[in-house]
N, C-alpha and C positions, 0 to 999 in steps of 0.2 A: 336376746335380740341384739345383734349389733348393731351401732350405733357411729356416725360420722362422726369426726375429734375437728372436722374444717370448721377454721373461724369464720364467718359470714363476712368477714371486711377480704378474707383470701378468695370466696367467690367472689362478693364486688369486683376486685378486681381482674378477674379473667372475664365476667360478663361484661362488665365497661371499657374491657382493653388496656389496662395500664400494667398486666404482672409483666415484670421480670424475665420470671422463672417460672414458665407455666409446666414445664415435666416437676417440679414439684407440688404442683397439686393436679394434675389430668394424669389419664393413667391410671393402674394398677401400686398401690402402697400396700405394704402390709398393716395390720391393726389388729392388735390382740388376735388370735387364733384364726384370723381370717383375712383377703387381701379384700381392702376397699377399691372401688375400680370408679372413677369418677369421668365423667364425659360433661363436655357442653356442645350443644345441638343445638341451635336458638331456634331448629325452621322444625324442632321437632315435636310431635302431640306426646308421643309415650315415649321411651330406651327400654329395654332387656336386652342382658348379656344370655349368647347362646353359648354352651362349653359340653361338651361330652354330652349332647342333643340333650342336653338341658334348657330350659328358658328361666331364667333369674329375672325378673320384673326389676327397674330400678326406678326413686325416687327421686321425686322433682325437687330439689331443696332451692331452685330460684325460678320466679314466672317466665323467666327469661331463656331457659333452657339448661339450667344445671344440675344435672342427673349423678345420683350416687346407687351403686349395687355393691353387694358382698361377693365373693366365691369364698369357700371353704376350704381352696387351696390354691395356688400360684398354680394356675395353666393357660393354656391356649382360650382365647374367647375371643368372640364376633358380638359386634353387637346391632341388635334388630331394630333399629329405626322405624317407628311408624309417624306417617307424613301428614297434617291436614287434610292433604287431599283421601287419604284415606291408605295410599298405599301403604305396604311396609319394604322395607328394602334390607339388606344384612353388609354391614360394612365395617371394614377393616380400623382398629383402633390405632391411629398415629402416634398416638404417648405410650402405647406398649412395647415399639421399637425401641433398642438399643441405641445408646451413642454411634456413630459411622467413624469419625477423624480420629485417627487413631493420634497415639502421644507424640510418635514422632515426626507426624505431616503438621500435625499442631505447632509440636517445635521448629521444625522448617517454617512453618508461615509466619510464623512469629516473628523469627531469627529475620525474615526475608532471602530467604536463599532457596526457596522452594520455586524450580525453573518449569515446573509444570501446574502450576495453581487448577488450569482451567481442568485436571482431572480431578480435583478436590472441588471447587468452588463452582458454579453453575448449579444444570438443571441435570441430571444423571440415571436415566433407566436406571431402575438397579431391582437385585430381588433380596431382602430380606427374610430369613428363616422361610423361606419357601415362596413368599409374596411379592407378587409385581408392583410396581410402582414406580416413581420419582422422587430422589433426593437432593434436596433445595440446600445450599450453602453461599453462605454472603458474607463478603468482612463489612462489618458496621460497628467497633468498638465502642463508639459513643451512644448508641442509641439505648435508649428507657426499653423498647419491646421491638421485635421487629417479626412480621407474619407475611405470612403466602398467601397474597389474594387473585381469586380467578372465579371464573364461571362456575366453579366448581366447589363453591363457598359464596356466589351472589357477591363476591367483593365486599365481602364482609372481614374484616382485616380483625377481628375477633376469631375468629372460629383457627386458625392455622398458627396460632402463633408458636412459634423457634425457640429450641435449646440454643442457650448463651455458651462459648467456650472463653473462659473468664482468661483463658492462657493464652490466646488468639484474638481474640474479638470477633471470633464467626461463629454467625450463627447456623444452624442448621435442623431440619425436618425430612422424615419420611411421610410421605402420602402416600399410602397402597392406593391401588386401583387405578394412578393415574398413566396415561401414555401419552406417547409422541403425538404432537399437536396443541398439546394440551397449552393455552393463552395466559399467562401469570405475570403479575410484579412483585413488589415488594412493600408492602404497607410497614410504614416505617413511624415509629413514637416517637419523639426526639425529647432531647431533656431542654430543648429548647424552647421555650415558654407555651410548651404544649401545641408546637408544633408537627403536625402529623401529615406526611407526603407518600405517593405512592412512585417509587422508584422502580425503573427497570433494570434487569439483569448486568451488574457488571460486565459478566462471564458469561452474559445469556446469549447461546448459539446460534438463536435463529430470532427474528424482529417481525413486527406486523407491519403493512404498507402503511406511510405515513398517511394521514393523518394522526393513525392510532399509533402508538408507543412502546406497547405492550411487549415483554420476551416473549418466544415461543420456545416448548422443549421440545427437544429433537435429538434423535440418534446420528452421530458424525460416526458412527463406525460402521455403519451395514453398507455404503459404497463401498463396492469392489472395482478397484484401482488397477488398471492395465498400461500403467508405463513406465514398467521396471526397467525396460531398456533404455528408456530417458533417462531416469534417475541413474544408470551406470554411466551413461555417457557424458551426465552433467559435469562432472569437475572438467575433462575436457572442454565441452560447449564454453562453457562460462568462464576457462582459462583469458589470463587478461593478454597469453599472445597468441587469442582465439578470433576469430571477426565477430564482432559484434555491434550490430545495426540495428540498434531498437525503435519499432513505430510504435508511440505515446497515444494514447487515446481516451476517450471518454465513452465509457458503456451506452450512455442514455442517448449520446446526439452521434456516433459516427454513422447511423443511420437507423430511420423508422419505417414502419411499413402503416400504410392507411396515410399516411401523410402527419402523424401525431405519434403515432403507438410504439412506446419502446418494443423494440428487438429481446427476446426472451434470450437465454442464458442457452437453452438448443437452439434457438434461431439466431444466437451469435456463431456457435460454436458453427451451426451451416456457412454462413453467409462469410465471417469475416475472416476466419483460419483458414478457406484456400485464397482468399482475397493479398493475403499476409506472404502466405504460401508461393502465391505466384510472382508478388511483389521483391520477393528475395530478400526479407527481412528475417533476423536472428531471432530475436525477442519481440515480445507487444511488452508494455507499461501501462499498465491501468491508473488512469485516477483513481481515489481512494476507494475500495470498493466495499468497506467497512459501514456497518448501516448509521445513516445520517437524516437527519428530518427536513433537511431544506436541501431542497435542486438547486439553489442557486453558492451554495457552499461547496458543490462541484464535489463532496464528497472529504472536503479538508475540517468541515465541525464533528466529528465523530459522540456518536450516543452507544455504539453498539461496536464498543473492538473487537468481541469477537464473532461476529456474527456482520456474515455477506450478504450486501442489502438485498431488499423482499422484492426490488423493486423489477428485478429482471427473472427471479424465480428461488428456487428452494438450497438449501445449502449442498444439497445433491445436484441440483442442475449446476451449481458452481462447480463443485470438483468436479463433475462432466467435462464442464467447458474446459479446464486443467488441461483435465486426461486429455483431453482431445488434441490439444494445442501440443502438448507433449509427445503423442504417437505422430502429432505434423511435424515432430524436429523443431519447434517455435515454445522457448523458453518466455514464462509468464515473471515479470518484475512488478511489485506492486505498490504503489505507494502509501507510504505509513507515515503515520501523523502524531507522533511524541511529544512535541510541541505546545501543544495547547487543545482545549477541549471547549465545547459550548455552556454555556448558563443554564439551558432550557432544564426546567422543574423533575423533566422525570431523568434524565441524566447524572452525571456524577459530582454536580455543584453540589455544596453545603451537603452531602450524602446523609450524613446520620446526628443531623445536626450540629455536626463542627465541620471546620472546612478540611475533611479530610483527603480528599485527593490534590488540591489547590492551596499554596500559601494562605494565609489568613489577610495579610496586610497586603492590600490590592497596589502598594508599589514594589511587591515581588509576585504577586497572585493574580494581578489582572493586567489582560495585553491592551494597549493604547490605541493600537489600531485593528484590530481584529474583532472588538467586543469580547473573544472568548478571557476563559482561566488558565493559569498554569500551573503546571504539574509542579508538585512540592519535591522536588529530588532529592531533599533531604532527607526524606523520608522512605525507609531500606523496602516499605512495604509497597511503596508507589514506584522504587525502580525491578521492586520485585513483579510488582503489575503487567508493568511495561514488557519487560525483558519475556516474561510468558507469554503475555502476547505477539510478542516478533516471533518465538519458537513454534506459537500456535499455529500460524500461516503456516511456515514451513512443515509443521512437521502435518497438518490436519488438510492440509489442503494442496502441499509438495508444491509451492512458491518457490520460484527460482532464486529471486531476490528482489532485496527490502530499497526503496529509494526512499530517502531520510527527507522527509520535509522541513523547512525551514531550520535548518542546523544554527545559521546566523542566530538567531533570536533565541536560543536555548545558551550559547556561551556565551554571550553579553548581557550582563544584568541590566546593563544603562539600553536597552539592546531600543532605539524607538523611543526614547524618554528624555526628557529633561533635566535638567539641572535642576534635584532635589526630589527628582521626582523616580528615584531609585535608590536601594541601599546598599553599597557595596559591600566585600566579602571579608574575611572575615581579617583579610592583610590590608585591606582598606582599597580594591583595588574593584575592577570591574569585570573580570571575567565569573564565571557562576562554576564555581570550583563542586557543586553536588552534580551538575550539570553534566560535569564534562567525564567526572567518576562513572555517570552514569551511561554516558557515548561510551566509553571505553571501554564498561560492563558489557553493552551491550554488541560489543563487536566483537569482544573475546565469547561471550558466550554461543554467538552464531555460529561463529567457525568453528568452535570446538565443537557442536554439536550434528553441526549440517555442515563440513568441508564441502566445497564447490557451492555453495550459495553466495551471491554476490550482497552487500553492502553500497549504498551508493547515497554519496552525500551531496544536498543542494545546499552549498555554502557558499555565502557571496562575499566573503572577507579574507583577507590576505590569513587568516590563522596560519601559522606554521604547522605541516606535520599532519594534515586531515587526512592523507593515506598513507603512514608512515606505522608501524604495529606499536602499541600500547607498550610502555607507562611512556616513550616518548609522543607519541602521535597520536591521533584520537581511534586509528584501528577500521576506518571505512577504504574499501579496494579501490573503489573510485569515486572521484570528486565531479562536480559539473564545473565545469569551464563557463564561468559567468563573466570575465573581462574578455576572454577571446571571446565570445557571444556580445558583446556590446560595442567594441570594436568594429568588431566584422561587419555588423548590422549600420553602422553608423559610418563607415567607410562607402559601404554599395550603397544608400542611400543618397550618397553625394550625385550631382550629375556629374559623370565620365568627363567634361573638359573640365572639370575641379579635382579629380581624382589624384593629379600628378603632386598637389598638396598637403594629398595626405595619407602617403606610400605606408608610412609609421604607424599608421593604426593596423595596414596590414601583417606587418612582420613584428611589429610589438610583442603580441603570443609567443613567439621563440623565446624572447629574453627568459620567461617562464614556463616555457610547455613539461618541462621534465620535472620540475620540481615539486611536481603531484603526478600523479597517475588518474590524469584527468578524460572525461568525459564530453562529448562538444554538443552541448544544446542549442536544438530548436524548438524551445516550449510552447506548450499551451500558454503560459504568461506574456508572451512575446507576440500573441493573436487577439487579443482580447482589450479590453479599456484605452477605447480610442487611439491604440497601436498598429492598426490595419494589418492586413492578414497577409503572408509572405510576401504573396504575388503585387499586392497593392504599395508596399513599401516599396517596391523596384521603380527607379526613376525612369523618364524617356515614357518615347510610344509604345500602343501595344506588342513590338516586337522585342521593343529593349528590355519591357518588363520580364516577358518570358526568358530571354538569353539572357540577362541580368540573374534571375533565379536559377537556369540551370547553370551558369557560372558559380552561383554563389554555392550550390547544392555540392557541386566538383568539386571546390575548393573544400568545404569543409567533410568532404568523403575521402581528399588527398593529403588533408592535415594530420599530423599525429593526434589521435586520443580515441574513445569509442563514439560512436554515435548516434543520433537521437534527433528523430523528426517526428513532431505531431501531429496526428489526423485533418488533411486536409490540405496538407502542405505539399502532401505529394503530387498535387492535379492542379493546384494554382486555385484554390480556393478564393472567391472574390470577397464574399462578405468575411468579416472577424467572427471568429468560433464564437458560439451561444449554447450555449448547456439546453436551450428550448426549442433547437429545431434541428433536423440533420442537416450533414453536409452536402453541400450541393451535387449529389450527386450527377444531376441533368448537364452539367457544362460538359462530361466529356461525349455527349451526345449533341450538344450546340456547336461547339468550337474545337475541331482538331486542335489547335494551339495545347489545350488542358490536355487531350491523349497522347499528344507528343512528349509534355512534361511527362506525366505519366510512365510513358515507355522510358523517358531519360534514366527515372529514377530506379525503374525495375532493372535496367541495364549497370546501372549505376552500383547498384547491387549485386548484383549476378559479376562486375567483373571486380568489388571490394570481395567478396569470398573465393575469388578465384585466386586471387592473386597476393599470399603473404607478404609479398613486401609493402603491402597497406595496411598489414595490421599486427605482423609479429612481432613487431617492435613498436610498439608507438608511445614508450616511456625512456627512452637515451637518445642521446645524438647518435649512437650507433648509427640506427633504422632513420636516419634522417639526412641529407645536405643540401646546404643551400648553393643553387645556381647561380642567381640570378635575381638578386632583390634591389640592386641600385638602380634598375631602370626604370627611376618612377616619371619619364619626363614620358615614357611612351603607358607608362602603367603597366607592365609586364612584371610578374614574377615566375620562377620556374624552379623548382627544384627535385632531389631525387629522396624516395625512398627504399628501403633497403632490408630485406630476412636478417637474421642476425647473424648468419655468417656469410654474408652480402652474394651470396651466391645468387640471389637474385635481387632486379633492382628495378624498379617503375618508373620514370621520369612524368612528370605535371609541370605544364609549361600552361600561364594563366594571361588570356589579356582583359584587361578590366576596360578599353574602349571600343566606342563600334568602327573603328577604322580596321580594315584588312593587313597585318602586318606581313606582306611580303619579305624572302630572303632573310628573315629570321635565323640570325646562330647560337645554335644551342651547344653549349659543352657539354661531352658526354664523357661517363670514365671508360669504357671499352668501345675500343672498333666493333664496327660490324651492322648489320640492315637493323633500324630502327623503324619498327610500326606501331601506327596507333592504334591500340584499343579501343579508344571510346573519344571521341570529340562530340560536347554538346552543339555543334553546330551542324552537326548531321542534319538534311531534310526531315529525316520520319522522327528529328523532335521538333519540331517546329522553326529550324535553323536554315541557313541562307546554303547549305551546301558546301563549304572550304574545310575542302578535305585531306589530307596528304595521301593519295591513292598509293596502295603497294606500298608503301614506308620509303625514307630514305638512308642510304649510305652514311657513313661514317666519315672524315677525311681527318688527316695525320693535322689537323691546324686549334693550337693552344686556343683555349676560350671556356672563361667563366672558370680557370683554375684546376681546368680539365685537359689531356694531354690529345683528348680526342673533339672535334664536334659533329652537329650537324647543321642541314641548312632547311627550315619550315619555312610554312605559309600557317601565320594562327591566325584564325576564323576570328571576327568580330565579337567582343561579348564573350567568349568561352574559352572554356578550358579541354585543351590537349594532351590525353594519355597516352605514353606510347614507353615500347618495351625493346629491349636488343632479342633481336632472334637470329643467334648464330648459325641454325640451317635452315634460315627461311629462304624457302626459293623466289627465284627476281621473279619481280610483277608485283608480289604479297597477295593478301586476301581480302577483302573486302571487308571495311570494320563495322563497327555496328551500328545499324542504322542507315550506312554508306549507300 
């Protein structure tokens, strides 16, 4: 009769949770002339293994659920479970599966060079020798045991526990019979003073609505994607001497229906892509839309990198919403959060008992004003993380491109801190030299992978070289323009008779507009914590306020760099953006004022993509000159833009007071009828009507360094487009709005 060789201290410890190494005692062993086949079942009354419609009874060897049987020879076996309740059921043995990771994904994960983790690591249909299932993989080098718990085991972090890869530190399990849906963490042993936490999926693809935490497994492969013709046309669209007008938004508040109810991921994809569409916007920009546990984090605490939160629907209703956005010609930019991560328990804090994703010493590991951790970039395995996950969007979900949150605070070590209360590197200075290795990894390896996806960095420090290409520059396409945005903002907020004092904050931006290949924000951070919301920032009455904003809207649509306005901003939004309620949509049914903004802005749009010389240059002075910047005693600025081979040319002539400037001379480089395109002072935006009907002539008289001029009427408060049109017939056309 054979006999089991297991020492009673190797079952203790698979019953109690603490082995190791449980594929060395579960499973199938050989033993003298026969293979012992060993199972734990705690929720079980009997075991028999079935094999060539045999039934093999096996032995209780702990009250607990630890079963041994014999076969007579290495083959296929099931084993027949019978249940208190009485039933019996036949199920698939998990320790009879083979290792999955093969040597050389191992040595990839290891090395940290492996650019697709999430096809190794997560939750993964797979079929083994013929069997459906789920294959579970985690890196947790440090931990004592680490097991698969779900509904599917009572949460019993006993019963599923993982082969250890001693080469990698990931661990990994087959579970036949499981599918898509299936609710799982990770029960995790730590060698930390018998410390035991249930973590969720690093790599886990899909999340439960918060309150709950949980991964969910899920198939990212069975959408069928239909917008191949987007993805050909992308490196054009996203060309940087392409127009590009991104509206910024937040999934949960740019509107609800019921008056509470977020908007689903198809009832975005209805509602807000002809919204977009009609608006004459290039791209949307999503806040983070990576699963997160607090609303009020706006989506910047991330628990779930890879996996698009639960909150508006399934990881198929997101690539839906993609696809959709993509067949509308409307590139998706998303923002990504490298930065820093949350504390919260089932997240990637203290992971497996050492601080493995986060510095250990909270004056490199913990941020001072954020509460969150940060990412250890010293560490080849945590920029291997990252970098997969930037490739994962794009390559799992066809993101057009990454906007980099908080850059500042990843290359300054001091970044927020005090004196003493930071360690510098390793020349004794302050920049975060793993940091910046890992910016510049991460930019090399997008474009090498994904040409035409864009890079886009929120840096608000003079760094040299943020869109300059790698080993000199950090390798991002475009940078945001945070001094021209605080200027500008701080300039129109003066009242108009103080204006003339402070011409310099407007033309300041030049001194450096080229010197990055910048971006010109108007953020959600700019609406929010008692900073009043566009429209409220505008000084004067309710008239000035609106002409104050479509001035300012001109101005930074006629500036060089790309552009970016967030939700709300386009209608004159009264209250400050709130992640808790929509945006007012009812003002443009109260107030024509807000549907005049409005139309300003779609027009605004509609004539920045018409017209290249607003955006095919908007990184040299080529596609740039200045007119007319020393007349700050009337507050006029005006100057021209230009294609790159000036074959054509825009002129923006701007008054920043509410006085009518009559007989106005503008310098022009060619003869010939000059009309305006676009004046926000049009009636149908909400403006006083000063218009230059029909365009005016050109006259042979020197002005502003020009050999040509002309002679305007600018409208109060706004700004005037206008173009030479050498066979335009006398009279002109009625511009827009007119």
């Amino acid at each position: 009769m054979n006999q089991s060789v297991l020492l009673p201290e190797e079952i203790d410890a698979i019953v109690n949770g603490y082995h190791g190494d449980p594929f060395a005692v579960l499973g199938p062993h050989p033993g003298g002339d026969a293979v012992e086949v060993r199972v734990f079942w705690p929720t079980a009354v009997s075991v028999a293994l079935l094999t060539h419609n045999q039934t093999i009874p096996m032995t209780q060897q702990h009250p607990n659920g630890f079963f041994t049987g014999f076969l007579s020879e290495r083959a296929p076996y099931q084993l027949q479970i019978t249940y208190n309740t009485g039933q019996t059921l036949l199920h698939e043995d998990p320790y009879a599966f083979p290792p999955q990771l093969s040597d050389f994904d191992e040595y990839l994960l290891a090395e940290g060079t492996h650019l697709h983790i999430y096809q190794k690591l997560g939750a993964h249909l797979t079929e083994i020798n013929g069997v459906d299932g789920v294959l579970f993989a985690v890196w947790a080098p440090g931990a004592l045991r680490v097991s698969v718990a779900g509904d599917f085991n009572q949460w019993d972090g006993r019963r599923c526990p993982m082969r250890f890869h001693h080469n990698s530190g990931i661990w990994e399990l087959f579970l036949p019979g499981l599918n898509e849906g299936v609710i799982y963490k990770y029960e995790i042993k730590t060698r930390s003073q018998d410390y035991t936490v249930n973590k969720a999926d690093p790599v886990g693809f899909a999340a439960e609505m918060r309150p709950n935490t949980a991964s969910i497994v899920w198939d990212l492969d069975k959408y069928q994607w239909q917008d191949a013709a987007w993805l050909a046309q992308r490196p054009e669209r996203n060309s940087l001497n392409a127009p590009i007008a991104i509206y910024e938004l937040h999934l949960g508040s740019w509107r609800r229906k019921n008056g509470w109810e977020w908007l689903t991921y198809p009832e975005l994809a209805a509602q807000l892509i002809p919204y977009v569409k009609e608006m004459g916007y290039t791209h949307i920009e999503l806040l983070p839309a990576a699963e997160h546990p607090l609303d009020a984090s706006w989506g910047y605490q991330v628990t779930g990198y890879f996996a698009p939160t639960s909150r508006y629907g399934t990881p198929d209703d997101f690539m839906a919403f993609v696809d959709a956005c993509h067949q509308a010609e409307i590139g998706v930019i998303l923002d990504w959060v490298p930065a820093h991560f949350p504390s919260d328990e089932h997240g990637l804090a203290f992971f497996d008992g050492t601080h493995l994703y986060e510095h250990a010493d909270p004056r490199q590991g913990a941020h001072p004003d954020w509460g969150t951790l940060i990412f250890n970039y010293g560490r080849h395995e945590i920029r291997q993380f990252l970098i997969s996950n930037a490739l994962f969007w794009l390559d799992k979900y066809h993101i057009d491109g990454l906007r980099v949150d908080a850059v500042a605070s990843m290359l300054y070590l001091d970044f927020s801190r005090e004196a003493g209360d930071w360690i510098p590197n390793r020349y004794g200075g302050r920049e975060n030299i793993e940091a910046i290795q890992f910016i510049r990894e991460f930019n090399d390896r997008v474009h090498e992978n994904f040409p035409g996806v864009l890079t886009i960095a929120e840096e608000s420090t003079a760094w040299p070289g943020v869109t300059r290409p790698a080993p000199d520059g950090l390798g991002f396409d475009l940078k945001w323009n945070m001094g021209w945005m605080h200027d500008t903002l701080r300039y129109m907020q003066n009242d108009p008779i103080h204006r003339a004092y402070h011409q310099g904050e407007l033309t300041f931006s030049l001194l450096y507009a080229f010197s990055e290949k910048f971006m010109l924000p108007f953020s959600h951070d700019e609406v929010v914590h008692l900073k009043k919301s566009m429209l409220d920032k505008m000084p004067g009455d309710l008239w000035q306020k609106f002409a104050n904003l479509r001035l300012l809207y001109g101005c930074q649509w006629a500036h060089p760099g790309k552009k970016l306005l967030f939700m709300g901003g386009e209608f004159g939004q009264w209250r400050e953006w709130s992640e808790e309620r929509s945006l007012d949509w009812a003002l443009l049914e109260e107030d024509e004022k807000h549907a005049g903004l409005q139309r300003f802005m779609r027009d605004l749009n509609r004539l920045y993509r018409a017209e290249p010389a607003l955006y095919a240059d908007d990184f040299s002075w080529d596609g740039f000159t200045w007119l007319d910047f020393r007349d700050s005693q009337r507050s006029i600025l005006a100057f021209a833009r230009h294609t790159p081979d000036r074959a054509e040319t825009v002129l923006a002539a701007c008054n920043f007071t509410p006085v009518v400037r009559d007989g106005y001379r503008l310098g022009v480089p060619e003869p010939g009828r000059y009309v305006e395109l676009l004046n926000s002072d049009a009636e149908a935006y909400g403006g006083s009507g000063v218009l230059n009907q029909g365009g005016v002539d050109s006259a042979p008289l020197p002005c502003h360094d020009q050999p040509q001029s002309i002679e305007l009427t600018l409208p109060p408060l706004a700004v005037v487009f206008l173009k030479r049109e050498s066979n335009h017939p006398p009279g002109g056309s009625k511009p827009p709005g007119g």
